[in-house]
C-alpha positions as CSV (number, residue, x, y, z in Angstrom):
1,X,-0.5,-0.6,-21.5
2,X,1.6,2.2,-19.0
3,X,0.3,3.4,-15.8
4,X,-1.3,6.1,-16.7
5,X,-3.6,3.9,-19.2
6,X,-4.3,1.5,-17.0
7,X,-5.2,4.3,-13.8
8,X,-7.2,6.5,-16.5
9,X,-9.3,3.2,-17.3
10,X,-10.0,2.3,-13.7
11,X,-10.8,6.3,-13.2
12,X,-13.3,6.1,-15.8
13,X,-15.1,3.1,-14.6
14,X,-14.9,3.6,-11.0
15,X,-16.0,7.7,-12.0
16,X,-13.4,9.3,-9.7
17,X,-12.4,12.3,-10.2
18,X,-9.0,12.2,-9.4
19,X,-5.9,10.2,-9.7
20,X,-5.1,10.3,-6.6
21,X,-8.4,8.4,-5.3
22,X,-8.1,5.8,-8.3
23,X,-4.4,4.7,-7.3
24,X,-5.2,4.7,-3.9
25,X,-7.9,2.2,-4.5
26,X,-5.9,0.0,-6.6
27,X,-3.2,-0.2,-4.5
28,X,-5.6,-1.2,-1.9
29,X,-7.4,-4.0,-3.8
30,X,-4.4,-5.6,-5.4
31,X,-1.9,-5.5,-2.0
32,X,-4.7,-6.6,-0.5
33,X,-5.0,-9.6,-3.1
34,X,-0.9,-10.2,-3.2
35,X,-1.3,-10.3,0.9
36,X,-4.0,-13.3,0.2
37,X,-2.5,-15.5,-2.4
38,X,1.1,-17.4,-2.6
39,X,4.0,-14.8,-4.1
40,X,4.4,-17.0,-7.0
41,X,0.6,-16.6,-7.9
42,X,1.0,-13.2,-7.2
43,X,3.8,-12.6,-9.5
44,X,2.8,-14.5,-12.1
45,X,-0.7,-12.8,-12.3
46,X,1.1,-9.0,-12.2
47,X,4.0,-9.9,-14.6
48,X,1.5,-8.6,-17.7
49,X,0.8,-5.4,-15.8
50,X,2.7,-2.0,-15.7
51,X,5.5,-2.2,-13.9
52,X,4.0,0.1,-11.2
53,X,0.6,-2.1,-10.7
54,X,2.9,-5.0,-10.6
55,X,4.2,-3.4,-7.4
56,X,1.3,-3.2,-5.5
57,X,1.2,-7.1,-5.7
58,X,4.6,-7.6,-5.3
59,X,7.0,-5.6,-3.7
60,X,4.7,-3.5,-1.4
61,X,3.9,-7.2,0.5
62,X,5.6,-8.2,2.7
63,X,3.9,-11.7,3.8
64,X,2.1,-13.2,1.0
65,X,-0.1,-16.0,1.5
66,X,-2.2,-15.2,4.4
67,X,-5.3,-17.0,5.1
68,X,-8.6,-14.5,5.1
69,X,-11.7,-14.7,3.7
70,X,-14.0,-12.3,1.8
71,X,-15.2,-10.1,4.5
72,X,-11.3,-9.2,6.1
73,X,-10.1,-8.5,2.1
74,X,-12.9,-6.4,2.2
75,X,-12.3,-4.9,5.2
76,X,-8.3,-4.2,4.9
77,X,-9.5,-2.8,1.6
78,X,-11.4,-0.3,3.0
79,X,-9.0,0.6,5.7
80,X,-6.1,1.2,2.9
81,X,-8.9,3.3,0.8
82,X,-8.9,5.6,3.6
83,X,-11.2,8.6,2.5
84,X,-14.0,7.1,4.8
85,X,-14.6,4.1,1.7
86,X,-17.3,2.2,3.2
87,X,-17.3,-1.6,2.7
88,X,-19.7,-1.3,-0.1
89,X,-17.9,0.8,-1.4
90,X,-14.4,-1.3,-1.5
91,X,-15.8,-3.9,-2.8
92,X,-17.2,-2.4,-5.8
93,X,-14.0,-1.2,-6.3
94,X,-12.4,-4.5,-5.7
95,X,-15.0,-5.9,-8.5
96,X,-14.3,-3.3,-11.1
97,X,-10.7,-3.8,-10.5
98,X,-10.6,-7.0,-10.5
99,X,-12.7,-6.9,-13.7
100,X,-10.5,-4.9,-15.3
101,X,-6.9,-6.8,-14.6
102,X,-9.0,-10.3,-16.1
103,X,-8.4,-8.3,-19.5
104,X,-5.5,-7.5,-19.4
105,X,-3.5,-10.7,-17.9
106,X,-3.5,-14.1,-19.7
107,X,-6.3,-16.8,-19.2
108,X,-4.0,-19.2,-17.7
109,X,-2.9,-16.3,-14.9
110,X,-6.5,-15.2,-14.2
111,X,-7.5,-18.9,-13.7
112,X,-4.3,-19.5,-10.9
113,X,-5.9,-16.2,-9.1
114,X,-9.4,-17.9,-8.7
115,X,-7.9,-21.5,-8.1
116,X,-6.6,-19.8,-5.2
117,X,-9.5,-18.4,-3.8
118,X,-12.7,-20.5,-2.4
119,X,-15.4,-19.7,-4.5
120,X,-18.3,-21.4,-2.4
121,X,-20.9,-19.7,-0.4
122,X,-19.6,-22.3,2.2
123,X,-16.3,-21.5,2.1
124,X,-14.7,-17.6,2.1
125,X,-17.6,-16.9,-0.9
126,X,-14.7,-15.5,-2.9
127,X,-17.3,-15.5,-5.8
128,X,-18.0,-12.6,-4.9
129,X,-15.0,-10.7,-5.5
130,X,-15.1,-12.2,-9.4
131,X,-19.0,-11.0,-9.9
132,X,-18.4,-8.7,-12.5
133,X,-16.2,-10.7,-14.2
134,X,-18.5,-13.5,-14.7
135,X,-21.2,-11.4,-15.4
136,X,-19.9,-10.4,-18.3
137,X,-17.4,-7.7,-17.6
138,X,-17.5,-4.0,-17.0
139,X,-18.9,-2.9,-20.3
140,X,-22.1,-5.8,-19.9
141,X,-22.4,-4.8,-16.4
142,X,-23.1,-1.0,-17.6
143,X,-25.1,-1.8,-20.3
144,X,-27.8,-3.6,-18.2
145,X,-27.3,-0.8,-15.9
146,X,-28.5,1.7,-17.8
147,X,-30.6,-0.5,-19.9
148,X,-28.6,-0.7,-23.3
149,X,-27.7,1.0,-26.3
150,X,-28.7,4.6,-26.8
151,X,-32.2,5.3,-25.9
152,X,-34.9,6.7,-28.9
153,X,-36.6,10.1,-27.5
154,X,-40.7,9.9,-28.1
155,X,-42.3,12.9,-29.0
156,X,-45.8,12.2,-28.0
């Protein structure tokens, strides 16, 4: 997958309707994430991504390794977002992107990311950041949205 793929399928899901918007928000969610876990982790997770993407986690942070919870990834997020993104609204985005980089990077990769984060409602929550995910993915997550399949017309 090249960059454009992988920004045209986070535009899709995320329903922006420009580039500029979508790269902006991955940037955010992934620097964000590359600031939070160890470089290694970092590099290892991005190595199966376009060479761009792989950036965002990579070279564009410069302290990896920071200790934050849920709620300052969130907020940082948003701030990088810009555009007034609410923090409702970076975290959806953060879920959906998320989401979307589990399928495309090996198990074993995907697994180091969450073994780095503290999944407990106790600690950080980072659960929530992996919701749609373990839901099922993007594709389940719409179909319960919208309540499945294509819907029959009644003529009554």
């Amino acid at each position: 997958m090249n960059f454009d793929e992988f920004t045209g399928e986070i535009q899709h899901r995320l329903e922006f309707p420009d580039t500029g918007r979508t790269v902006r928000s991955i940037r955010a969610t992934l620097m964000t994430l590359g600031e939070r876990i160890p470089e290694g982790a970092a590099e290892d997770l991005a190595a199966s991504l376009p060479m761009e993407i792989k950036w965002y986690m990579t070279g564009a942070v410069q302290d990896h390794g920071q200790r934050f919870d849920w709620q300052e990834f969130i907020s940082r997020v948003s701030d990088r977002e810009g555009d007034r993104t609410d923090r409702s609204e970076a975290a959806y985005h953060s879920r959906i992107i998320v989401d979307f980089v589990e399928s495309q990077v090996p198990t074993s990769d995907f697994q180091q990311l969450r073994d780095q984060l503290p999944e407990s409602a106790d600690d950080e929550n980072w659960a929530k950041l992996f919701e749609v995910v373990d839901s099922g993915g993007w594709g389940a997550a719409q179909e319960a949205q919208t309540g499945g399949g294509p819907q029959s017309e009644t003529n009554e």
